[in-house]
C-alpha positions as CSV (number, residue, x, y, z in Angstrom):
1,X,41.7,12.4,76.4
2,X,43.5,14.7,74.5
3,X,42.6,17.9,73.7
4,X,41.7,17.3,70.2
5,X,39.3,14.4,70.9
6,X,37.7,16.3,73.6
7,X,37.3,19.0,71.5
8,X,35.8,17.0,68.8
9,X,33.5,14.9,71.6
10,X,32.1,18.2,72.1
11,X,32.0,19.3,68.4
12,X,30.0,15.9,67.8
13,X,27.6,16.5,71.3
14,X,26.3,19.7,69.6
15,X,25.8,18.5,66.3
16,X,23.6,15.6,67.6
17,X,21.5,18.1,69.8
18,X,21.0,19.8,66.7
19,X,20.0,16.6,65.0
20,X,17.5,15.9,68.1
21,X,16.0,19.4,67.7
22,X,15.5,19.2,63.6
23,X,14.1,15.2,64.0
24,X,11.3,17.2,66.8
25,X,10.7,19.7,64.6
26,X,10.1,17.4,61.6
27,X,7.9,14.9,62.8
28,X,5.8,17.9,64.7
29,X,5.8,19.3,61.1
30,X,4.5,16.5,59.8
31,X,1.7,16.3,62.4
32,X,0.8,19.5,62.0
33,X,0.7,18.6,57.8
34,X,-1.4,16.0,58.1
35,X,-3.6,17.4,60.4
36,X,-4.8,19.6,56.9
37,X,-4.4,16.8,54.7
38,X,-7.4,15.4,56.9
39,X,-9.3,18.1,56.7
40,X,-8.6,18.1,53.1
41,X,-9.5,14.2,53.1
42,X,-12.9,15.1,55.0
43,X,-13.8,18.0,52.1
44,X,-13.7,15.5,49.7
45,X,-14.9,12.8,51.1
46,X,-18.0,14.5,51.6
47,X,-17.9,16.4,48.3
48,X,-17.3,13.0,46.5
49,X,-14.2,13.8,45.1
50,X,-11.5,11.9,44.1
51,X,-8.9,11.0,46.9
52,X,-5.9,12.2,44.6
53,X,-5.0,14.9,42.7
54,X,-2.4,14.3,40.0
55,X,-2.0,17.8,38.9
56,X,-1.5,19.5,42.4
57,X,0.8,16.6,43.1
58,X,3.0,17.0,39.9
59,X,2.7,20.7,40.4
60,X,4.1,20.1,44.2
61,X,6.8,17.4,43.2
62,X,8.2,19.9,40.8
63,X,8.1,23.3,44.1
64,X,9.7,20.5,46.5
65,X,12.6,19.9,44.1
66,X,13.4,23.4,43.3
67,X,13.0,24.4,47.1
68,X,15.3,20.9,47.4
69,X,17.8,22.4,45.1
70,X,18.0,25.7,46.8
71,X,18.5,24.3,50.4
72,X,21.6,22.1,48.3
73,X,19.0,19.0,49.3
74,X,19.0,16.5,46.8
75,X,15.8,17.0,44.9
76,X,15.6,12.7,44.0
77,X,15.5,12.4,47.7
78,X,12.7,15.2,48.2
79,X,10.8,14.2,45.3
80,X,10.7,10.3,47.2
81,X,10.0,11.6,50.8
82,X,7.1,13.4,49.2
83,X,5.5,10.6,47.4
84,X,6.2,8.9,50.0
85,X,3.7,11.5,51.8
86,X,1.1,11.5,48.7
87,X,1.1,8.0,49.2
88,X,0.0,8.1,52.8
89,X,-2.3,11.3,52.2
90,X,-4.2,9.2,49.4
91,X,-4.4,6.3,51.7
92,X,-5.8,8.4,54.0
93,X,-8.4,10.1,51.8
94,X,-9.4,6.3,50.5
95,X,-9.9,5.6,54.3
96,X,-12.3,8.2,55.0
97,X,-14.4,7.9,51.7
98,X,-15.0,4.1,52.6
């Protein structure tokens, strides 16, 4: 190999360790976030109150995009992978108020 494509064979090793290390850290993120959003689930389960909250989710759609913006993120794609996450929290909640 030459030393160009060795160089960038190394270049592309160390970029995909990085990726390995920020994939960990997001799904033990996420673990750790839904591990509240159950004890959230449980409160108002057994408060009898309703399984989502439109204004707290509007009101954290709109923090995720700004946050999106300032990590140069782009805030459609955060404002989807959180819904996505509402949608599973309020599945969730629906789950344990059955």
């Amino acid at each position: 190999m030459t030393d160009a494509v060795t160089r960038a064979a190394s270049l592309l090793k160390d970029h995909r360790d990085s990726i390995d290390r920020l994939d960990a850290i997001l799904v033990y993120t996420l673990g750790e976030r839904f591990k509240h959003t159950q004890s959230v689930g449980q409160l108002k389960a057994e408060h009898d109150l309703p399984p989502s909250d439109p204004a707290r989710e509007a009101q954290q759609i709109a923090r995720l995009e700004q946050l999106a913006l300032d990590a140069n993120l782009d805030p459609a794609f955060a404002k989807d992978f959180l819904n996505f996450i509402i949608r599973e929290v309020i599945q969730h909640h629906n789950k344990q108020k059955s």
